[in-house]
C-alpha positions as CSV (number, residue, x, y, z in Angstrom):
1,X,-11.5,-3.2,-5.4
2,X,-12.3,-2.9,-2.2
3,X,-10.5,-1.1,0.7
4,X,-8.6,-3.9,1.6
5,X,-7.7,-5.1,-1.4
6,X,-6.6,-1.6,-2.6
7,X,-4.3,-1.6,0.8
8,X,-2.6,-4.6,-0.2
9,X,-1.8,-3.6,-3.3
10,X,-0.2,-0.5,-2.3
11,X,2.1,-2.4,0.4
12,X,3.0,-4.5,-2.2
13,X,4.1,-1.9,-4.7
14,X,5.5,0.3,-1.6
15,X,8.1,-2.7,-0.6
16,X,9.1,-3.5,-4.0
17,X,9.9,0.2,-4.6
18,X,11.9,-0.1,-1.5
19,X,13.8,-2.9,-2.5
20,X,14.4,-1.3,-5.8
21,X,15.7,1.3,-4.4
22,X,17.5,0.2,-2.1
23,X,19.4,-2.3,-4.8
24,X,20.5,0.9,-6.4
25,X,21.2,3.0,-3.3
26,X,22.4,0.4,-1.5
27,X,24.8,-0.7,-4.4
28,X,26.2,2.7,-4.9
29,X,26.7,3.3,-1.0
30,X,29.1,-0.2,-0.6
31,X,30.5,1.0,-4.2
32,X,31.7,4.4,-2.8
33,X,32.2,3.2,0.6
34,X,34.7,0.4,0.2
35,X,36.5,3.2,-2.1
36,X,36.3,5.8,0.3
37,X,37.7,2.9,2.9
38,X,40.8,2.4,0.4
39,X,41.0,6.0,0.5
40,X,41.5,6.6,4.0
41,X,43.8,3.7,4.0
42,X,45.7,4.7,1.7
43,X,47.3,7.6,4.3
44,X,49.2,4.9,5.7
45,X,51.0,3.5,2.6
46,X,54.6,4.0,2.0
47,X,55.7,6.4,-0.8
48,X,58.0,6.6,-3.5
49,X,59.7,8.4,-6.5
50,X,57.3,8.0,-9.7
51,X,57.3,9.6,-13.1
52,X,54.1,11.0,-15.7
53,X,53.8,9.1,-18.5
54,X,51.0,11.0,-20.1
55,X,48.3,13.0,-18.7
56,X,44.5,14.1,-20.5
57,X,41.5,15.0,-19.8
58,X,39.0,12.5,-20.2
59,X,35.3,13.4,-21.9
60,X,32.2,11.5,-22.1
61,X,28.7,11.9,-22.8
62,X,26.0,11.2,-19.9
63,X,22.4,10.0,-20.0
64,X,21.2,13.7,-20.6
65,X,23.2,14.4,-23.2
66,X,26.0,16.8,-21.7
67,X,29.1,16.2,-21.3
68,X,31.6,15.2,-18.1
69,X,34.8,15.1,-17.4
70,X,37.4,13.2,-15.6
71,X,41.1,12.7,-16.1
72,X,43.6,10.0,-17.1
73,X,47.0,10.0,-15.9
74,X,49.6,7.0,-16.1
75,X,52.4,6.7,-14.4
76,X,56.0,4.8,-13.3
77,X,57.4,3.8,-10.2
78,X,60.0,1.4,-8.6
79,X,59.7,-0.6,-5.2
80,X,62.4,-2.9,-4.4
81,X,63.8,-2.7,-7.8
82,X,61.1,-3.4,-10.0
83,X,59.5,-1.2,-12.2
84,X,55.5,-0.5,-12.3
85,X,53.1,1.6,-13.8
86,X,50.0,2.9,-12.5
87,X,46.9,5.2,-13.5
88,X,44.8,6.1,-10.3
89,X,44.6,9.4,-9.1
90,X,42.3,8.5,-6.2
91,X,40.2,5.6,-5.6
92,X,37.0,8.6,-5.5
93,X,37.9,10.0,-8.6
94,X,34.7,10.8,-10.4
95,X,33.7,12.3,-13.5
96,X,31.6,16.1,-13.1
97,X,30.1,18.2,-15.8
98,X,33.0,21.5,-14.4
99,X,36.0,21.2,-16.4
100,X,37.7,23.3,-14.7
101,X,38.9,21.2,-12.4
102,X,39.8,17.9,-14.6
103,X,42.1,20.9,-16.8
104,X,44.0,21.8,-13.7
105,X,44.9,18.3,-12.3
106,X,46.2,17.5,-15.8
107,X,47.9,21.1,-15.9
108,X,49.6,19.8,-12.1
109,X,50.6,16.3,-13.7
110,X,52.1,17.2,-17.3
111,X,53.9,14.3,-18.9
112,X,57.3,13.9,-17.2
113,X,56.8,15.4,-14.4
114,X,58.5,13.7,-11.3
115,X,55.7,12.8,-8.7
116,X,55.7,10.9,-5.2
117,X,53.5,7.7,-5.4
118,X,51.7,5.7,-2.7
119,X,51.6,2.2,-2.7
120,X,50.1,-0.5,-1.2
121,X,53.2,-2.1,1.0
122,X,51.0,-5.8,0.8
123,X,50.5,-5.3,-3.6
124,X,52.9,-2.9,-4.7
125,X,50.6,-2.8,-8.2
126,X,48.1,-1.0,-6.1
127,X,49.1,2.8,-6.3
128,X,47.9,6.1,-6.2
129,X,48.9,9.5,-6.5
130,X,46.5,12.0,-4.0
131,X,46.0,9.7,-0.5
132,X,43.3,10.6,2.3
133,X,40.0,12.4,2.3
134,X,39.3,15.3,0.4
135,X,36.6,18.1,-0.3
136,X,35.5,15.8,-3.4
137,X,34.9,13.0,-0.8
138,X,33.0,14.5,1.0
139,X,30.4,15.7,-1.1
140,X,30.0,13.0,-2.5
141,X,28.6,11.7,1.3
142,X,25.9,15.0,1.1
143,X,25.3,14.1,-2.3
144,X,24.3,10.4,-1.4
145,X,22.6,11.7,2.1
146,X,19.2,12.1,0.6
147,X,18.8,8.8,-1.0
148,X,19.8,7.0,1.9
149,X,17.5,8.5,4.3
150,X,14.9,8.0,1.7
151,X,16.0,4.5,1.6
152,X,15.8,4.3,5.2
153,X,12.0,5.2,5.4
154,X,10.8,3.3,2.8
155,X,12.2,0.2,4.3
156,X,10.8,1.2,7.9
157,X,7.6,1.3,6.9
158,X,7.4,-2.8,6.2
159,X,9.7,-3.4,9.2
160,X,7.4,-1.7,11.4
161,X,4.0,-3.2,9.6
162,X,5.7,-6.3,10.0
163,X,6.6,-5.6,14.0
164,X,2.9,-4.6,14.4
165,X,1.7,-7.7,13.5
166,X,3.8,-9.5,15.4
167,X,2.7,-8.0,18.5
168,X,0.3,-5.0,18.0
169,X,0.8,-1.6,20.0
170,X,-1.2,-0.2,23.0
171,X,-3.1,2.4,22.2
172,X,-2.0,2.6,18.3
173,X,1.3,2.8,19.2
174,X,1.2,6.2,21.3
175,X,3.3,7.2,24.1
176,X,1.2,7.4,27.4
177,X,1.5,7.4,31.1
178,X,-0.4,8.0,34.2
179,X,0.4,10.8,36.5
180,X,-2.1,9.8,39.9
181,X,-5.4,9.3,38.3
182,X,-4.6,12.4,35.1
183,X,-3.8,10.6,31.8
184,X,-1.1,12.4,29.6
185,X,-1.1,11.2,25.9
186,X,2.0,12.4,24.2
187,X,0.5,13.5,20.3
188,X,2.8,15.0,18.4
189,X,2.6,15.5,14.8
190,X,5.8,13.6,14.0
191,X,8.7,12.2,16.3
192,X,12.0,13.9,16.7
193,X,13.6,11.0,14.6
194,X,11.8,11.9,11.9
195,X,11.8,15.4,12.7
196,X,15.8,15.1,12.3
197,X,15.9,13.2,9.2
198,X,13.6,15.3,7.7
199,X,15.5,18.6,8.4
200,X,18.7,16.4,7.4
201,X,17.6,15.2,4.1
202,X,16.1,19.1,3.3
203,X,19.6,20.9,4.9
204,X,21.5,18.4,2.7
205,X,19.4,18.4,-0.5
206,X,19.6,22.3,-0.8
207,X,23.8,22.2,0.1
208,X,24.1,19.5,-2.7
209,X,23.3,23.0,-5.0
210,X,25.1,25.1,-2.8
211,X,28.4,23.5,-3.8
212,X,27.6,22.1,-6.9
213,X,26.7,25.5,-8.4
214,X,28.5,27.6,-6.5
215,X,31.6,25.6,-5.5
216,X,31.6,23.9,-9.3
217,X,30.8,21.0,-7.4
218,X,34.7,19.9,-6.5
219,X,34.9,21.6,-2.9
220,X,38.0,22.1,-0.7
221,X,38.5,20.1,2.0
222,X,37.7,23.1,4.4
223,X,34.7,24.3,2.8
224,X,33.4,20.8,2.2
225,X,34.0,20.5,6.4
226,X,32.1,23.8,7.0
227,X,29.1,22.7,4.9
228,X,28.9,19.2,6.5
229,X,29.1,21.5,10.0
230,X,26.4,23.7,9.2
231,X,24.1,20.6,8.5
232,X,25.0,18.9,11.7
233,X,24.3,21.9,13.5
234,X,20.5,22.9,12.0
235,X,19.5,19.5,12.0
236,X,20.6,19.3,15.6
237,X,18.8,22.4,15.9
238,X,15.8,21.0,15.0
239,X,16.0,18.2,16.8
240,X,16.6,19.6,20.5
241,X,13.7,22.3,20.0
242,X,10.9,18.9,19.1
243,X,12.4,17.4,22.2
244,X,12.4,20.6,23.9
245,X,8.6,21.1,22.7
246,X,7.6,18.4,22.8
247,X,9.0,17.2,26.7
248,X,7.6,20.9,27.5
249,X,4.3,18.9,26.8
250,X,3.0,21.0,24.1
251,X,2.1,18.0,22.2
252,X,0.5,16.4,25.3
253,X,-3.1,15.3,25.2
254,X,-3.8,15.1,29.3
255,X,-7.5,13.8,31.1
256,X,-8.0,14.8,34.2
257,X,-10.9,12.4,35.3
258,X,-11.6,14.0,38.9
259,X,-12.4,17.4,37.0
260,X,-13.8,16.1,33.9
261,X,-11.9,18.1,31.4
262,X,-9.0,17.3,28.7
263,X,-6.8,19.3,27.9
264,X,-5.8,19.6,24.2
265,X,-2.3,20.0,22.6
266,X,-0.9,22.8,20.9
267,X,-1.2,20.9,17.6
268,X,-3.1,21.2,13.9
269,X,-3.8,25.1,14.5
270,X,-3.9,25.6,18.4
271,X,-1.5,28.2,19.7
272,X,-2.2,27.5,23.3
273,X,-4.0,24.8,25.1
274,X,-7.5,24.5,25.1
275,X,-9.6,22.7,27.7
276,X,-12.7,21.5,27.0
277,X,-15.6,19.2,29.5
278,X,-15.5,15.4,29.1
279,X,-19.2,16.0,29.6
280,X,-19.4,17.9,26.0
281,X,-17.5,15.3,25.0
282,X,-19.6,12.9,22.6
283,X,-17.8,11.0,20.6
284,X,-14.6,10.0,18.6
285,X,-14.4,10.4,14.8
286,X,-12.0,8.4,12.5
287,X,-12.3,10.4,9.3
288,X,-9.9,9.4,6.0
289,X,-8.6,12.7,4.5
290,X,-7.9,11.4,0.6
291,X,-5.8,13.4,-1.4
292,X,-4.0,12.3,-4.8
293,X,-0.9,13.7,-6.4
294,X,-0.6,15.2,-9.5
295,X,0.0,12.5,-10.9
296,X,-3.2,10.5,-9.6
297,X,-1.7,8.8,-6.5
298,X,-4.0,8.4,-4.2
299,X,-2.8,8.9,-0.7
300,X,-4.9,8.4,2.4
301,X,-4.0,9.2,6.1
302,X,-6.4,8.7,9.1
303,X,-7.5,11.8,11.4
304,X,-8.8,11.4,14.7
305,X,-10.9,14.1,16.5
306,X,-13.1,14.6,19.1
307,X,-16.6,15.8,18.5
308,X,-18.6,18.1,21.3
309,X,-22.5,18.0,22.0
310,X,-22.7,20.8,19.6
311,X,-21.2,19.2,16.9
312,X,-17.1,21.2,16.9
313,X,-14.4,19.1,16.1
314,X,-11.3,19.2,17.6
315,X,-8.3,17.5,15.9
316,X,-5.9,15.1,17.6
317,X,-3.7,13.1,15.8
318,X,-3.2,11.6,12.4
319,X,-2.1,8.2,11.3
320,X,-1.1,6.3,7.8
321,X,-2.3,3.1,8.8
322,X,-6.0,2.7,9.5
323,X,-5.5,-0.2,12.1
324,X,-3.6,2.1,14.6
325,X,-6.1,4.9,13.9
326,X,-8.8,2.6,15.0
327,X,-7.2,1.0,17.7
328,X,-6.3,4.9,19.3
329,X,-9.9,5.7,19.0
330,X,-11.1,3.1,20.9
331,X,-8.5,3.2,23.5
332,X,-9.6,6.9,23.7
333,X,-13.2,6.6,23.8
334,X,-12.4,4.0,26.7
335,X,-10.4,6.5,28.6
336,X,-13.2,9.5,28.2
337,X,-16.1,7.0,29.5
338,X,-17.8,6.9,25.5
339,X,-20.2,4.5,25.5
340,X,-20.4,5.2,21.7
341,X,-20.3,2.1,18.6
342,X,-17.3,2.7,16.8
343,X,-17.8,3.2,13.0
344,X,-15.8,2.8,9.8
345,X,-13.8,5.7,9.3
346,X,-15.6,8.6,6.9
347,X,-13.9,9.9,4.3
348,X,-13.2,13.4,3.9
349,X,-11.5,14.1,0.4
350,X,-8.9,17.0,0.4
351,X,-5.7,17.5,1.7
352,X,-5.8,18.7,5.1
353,X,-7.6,17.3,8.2
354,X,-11.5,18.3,9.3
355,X,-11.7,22.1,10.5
356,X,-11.0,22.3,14.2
């Protein structure tokens, strides 16, 4: 199979993973979300004087064998003189592995008890006991927060192979601009967008533990609230220092023509700048750095560096797709004055990118 070939294959399994998952994700999101819309609506539904009929906890087994728990709890109630029964809680209500908390809403809503019911004003039949948002609610939003920005970058990647084809990108798709005759070339190793959803998706991933173990999973509303304010604030956090970096031009790539030298970023392993001649300068490599997971899947991004008259490297940029990798290189080599023929990218096999 050739490098093409192999290419195509992987898009192809790549976008119908991403529509796979996003059928699931997706599903569960308009699930919870027209729920948690009821929910909120609910706060603005009328009440009324109800009574328990009968009030359990409910068990059942889940795909792992344990067991979670849930309650049932029916109820009456009159509106306008006619009678009706009910049996939602809350339109969230899920089922957890912690008992505790399934035993002490039945314990608050024994059989008989007199309760206040909210109805729907338009469908009287549609009732509920607990209105509005609650902890529960909420983590169920962190708990769905990591599958839906995995969601979202799977399906980016076709949208934006799709929107390079329709009209490719300068200079692989890099940000650059002149200043007089200097060149800056803005190379940093990822974007703040993804630089946010990354820290959002790793905040949120390790609080989904937080409060499942050590809240039982069923938060208060305040806690839940404090939780989802932490996560806002380090992923903001993160996001203001790579726009702080890199606007501070850290990641900046700059050629200075009228003194011959560039000017490298503080990237892959430089802790300051480093200037080198654009007379040393001899070429630009496109070497493939292979690596495959442990369970063989093979993996390939494209690293671009430039090579001196003595034969040092010095690392750039890396890209996914080999296209924009190519298309950098020559827009770079154009830039420096390189009169050198551009050459399939060599492979490198490991996991990081050639020494600097």
């Amino acid at each position: 199979m050739t490098s093409a070939d192999k290419k195509k294959s992987q898009t192809k399994f790549l976008l119908f993973f991403a529509l796979f998952w996003t059928l699931i994700v997706g599903g569960i999101d308009v699930f919870f979300g027209y729920n948690l819309y009821r929910q909120v609506r609910s706060t603005t539904f009328p009440s009324t004087s109800g009574v328990v009929i009968s009030s359990e906890v409910k068990h059942q087994r889940d795909s792992e064998g344990g067991t979670t728990y849930g309650v049932n709890i029916s109820y009456s109630y009159e509106v306008a003189g006619r009678r009706y029964e009910g049996n939602t809680f809350r339109y969230t209500t899920f089922s957890s592995s912690n008992s505790r908390n399934a035993y002490q809403t039945v314990r608050n809503y024994p059989p008989g008890k007199t309760v206040k019911v909210y109805y729907n004003p338009e469908n009287p039949e549609d009732s509920l006991l607990s209105p509005g948002i609650n902890g529960d609610d909420l983590f169920i939003l962190l708990f769905l927060t990591p599958f839906n920005l995995i969601m979202v970058a799977l399906l980016s990647i076709p949208v934006f192979s799709l929107l390079r084809k329709v009209k490719r990108p300068d200079a692989g798709g890099v940000k650059w601009w002149l200043d007089g005759r200097r060149i800056y070339v803005r190379l940093p190793r990822f974007s703040t967008f993804v630089g946010l959803c990354f820290a959002l998706g790793i905040i949120s991933f390790v609080c989904v533990f937080i409060v499942a173990f050590g809240m039982g999973g069923h938060p208060s509303l305040n806690s839940a609230l404090i939780v989802w304010a932490v996560i806002i604030f380090v992923a903001l956090d993160v996001y203001i220092w790579l726009w702080f970096t890199q606007g501070g031009g850290k990641s900046d790539l700059v050629i200075d023509p009228d003194r011959r030298i560039a000017e490298l970023p503080q990237t892959f392993g430089r802790t300051r700048r480093q200037t080198i001649s654009i007379n040393d300068i001899t070429g630009v490599d496109v070497e493939v750095v292979e690596a495959k997971s442990s369970r063989g899947v093979s993996t390939q991004k494209y690293v671009i560096s430039l090579r001196d008259k003595d034969g040092a490297k010095y690392t750039l940029a890396e890209w996914t797709d080999e296209e924009d990798a190519s298309e950098f290189a020559g827009w770079l080599r154009s830039k420096l004055g390189l009169n050198e023929t551009p050459t399939p990218p060599k492979l490198y096999p490991g996991t990081e990118p050639p020494p600097i």
